[in-house]
ChimeraX commands (.cxc) that place a marker at each C-alpha (Angstrom):
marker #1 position -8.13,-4.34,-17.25 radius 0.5
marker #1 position -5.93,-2.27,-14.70 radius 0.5
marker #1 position -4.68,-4.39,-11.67 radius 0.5
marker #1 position -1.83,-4.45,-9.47 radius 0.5
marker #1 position 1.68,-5.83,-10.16 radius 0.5
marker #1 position 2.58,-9.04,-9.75 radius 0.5
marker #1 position -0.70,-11.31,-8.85 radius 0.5
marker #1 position -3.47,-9.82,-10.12 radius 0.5
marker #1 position -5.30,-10.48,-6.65 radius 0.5
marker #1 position -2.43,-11.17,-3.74 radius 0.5
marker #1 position 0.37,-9.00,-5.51 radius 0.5
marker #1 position 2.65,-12.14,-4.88 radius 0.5
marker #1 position 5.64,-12.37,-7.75 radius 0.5
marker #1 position 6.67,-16.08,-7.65 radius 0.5
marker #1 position 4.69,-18.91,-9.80 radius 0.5
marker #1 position 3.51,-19.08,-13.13 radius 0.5
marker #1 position 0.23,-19.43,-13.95 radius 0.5
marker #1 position -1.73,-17.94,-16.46 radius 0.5
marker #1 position -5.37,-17.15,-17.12 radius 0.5
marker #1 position -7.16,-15.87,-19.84 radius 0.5
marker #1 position -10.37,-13.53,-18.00 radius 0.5
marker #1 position -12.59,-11.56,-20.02 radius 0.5
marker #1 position -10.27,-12.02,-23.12 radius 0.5
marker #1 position -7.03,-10.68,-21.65 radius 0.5
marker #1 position -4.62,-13.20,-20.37 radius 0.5
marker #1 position -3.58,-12.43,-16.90 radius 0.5
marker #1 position -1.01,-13.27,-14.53 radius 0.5
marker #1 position -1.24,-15.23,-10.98 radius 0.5
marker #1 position 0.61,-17.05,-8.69 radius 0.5
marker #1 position -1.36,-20.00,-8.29 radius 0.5
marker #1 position -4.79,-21.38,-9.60 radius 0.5
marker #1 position -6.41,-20.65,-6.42 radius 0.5
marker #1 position -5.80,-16.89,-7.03 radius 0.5
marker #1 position -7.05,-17.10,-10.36 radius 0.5
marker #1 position -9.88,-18.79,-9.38 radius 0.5
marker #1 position -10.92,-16.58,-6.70 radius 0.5
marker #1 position -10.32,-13.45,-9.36 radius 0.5
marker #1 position -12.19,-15.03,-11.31 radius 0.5
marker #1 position -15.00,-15.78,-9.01 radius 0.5
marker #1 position -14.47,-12.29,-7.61 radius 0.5
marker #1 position -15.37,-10.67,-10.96 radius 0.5
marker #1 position -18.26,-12.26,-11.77 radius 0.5
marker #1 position -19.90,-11.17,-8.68 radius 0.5
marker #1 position -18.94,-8.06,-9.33 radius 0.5
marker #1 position -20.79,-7.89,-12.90 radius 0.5
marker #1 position -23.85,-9.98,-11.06 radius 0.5
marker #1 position -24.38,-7.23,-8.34 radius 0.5
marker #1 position -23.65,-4.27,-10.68 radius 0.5
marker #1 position -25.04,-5.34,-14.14 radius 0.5
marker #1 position -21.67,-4.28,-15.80 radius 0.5
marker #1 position -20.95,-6.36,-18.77 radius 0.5
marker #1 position -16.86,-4.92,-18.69 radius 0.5
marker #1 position -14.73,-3.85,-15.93 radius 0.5
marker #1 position -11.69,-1.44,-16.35 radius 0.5
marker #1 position -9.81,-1.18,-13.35 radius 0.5
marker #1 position -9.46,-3.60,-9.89 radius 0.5
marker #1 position -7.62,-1.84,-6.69 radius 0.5
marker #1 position -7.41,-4.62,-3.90 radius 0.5
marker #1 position -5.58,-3.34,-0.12 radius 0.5
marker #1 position -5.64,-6.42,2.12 radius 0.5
marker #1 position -4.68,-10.35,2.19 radius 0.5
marker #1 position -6.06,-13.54,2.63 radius 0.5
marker #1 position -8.52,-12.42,6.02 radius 0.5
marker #1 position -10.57,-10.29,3.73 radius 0.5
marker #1 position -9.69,-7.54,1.09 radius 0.5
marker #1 position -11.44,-4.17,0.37 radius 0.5
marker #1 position -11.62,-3.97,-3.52 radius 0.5
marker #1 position -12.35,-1.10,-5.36 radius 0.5
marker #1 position -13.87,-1.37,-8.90 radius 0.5
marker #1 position -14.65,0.63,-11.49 radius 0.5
marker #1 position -16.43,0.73,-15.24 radius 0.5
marker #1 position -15.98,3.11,-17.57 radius 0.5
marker #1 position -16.33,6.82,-15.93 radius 0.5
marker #1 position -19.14,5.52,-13.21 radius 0.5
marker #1 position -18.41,5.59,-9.58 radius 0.5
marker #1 position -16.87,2.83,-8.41 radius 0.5
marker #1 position -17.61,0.01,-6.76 radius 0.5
marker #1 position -16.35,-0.95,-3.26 radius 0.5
marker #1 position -16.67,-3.97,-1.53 radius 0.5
marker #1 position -15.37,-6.36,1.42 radius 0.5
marker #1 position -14.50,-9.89,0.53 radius 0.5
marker #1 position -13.14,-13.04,1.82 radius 0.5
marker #1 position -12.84,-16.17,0.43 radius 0.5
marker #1 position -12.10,-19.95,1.03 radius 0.5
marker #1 position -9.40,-22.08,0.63 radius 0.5
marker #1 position -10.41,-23.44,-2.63 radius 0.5
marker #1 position -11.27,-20.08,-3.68 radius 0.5
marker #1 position -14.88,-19.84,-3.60 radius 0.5
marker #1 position -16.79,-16.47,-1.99 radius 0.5
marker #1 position -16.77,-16.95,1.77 radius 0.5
marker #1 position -17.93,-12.85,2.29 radius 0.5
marker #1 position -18.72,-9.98,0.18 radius 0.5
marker #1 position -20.44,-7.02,1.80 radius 0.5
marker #1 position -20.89,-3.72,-0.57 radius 0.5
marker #1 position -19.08,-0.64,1.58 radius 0.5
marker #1 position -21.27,2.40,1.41 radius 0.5
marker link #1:1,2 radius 0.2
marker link #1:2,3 radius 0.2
marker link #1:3,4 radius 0.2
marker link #1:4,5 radius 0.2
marker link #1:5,6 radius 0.2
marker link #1:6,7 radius 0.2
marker link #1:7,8 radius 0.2
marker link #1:8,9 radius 0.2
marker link #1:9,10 radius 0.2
marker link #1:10,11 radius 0.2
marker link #1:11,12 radius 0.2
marker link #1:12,13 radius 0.2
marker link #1:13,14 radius 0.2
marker link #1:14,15 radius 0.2
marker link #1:15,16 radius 0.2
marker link #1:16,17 radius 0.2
marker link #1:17,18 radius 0.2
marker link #1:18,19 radius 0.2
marker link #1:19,20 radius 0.2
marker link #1:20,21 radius 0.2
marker link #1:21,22 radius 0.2
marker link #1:22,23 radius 0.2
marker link #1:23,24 radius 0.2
marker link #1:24,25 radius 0.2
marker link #1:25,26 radius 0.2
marker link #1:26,27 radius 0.2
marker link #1:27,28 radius 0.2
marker link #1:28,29 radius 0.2
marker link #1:29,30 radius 0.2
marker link #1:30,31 radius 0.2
marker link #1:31,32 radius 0.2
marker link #1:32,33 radius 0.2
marker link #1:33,34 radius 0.2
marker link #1:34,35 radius 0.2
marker link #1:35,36 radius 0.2
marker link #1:36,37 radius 0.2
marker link #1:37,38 radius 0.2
marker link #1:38,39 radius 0.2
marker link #1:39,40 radius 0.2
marker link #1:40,41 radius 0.2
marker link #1:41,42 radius 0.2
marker link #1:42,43 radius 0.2
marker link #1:43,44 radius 0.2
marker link #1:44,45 radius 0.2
marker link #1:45,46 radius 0.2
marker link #1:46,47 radius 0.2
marker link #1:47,48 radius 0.2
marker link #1:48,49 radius 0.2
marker link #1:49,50 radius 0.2
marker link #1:50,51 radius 0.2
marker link #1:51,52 radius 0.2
marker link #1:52,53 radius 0.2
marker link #1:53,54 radius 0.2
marker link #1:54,55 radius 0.2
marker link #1:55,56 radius 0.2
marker link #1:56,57 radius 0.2
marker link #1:57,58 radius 0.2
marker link #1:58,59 radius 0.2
marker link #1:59,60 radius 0.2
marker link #1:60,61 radius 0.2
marker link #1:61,62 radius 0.2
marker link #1:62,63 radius 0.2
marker link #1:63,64 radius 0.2
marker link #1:64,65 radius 0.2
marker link #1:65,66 radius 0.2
marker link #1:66,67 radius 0.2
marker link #1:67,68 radius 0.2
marker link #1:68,69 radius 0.2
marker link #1:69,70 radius 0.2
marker link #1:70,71 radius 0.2
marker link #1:71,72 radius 0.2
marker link #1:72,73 radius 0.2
marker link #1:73,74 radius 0.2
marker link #1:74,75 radius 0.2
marker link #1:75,76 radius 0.2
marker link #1:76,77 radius 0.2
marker link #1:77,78 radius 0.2
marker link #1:78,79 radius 0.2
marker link #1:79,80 radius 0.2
marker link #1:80,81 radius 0.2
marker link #1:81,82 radius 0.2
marker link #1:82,83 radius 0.2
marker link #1:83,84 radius 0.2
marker link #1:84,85 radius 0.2
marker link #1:85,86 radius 0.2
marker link #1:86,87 radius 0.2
marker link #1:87,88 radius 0.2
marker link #1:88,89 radius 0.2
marker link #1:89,90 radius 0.2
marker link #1:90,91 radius 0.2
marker link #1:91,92 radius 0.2
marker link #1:92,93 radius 0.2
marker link #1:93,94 radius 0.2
marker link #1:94,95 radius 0.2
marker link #1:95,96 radius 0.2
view
């Protein structure tokens, strides 16, 4: 899967913690990050019916991110989402 540098969902460079997701081990700063990714992804595959995901584009920080998704050569999916401090969904609206 295609995602940013550094975190795969705050960008962020320092820690060390490591995930596998969807059979590709995956870098984060913290468990909370991996654990909203993680979170993150599956609602992605819930609202979509995707069973893979190739590429994650996130713009934004901790007061909400716009995420842009995509599966094979579909359109992609873009969405609004926020989440707590444990790392659970807070908001995720679809952006038309």
């Amino acid at each position: 899967m295609k995602v940013q540098s550094g975190c795969a969902i705050c960008g962020s460079t320092w820690g060390d913690y490591w995930r596998e997701i969807d059979g590709e081990r995956m870098f984060f700063c913290c468990e909370i990050c991996a654990d909203e990714f993680e979170n993150m992804l599956r609602e992605i595959k819930k609202r979509t019916g995707w069973r893979e995901i190739d590429e994650i584009k996130i713009e934004g920080d901790y007061r909400g991110r716009v995420v842009s998704a995509k599966s094979g050569d579909g359109p992609s999916y873009k969405f609004v989402v926020r989440f707590d401090s444990k790392g659970a969904i807070q908001k995720f609206e679809e952006v038309k």
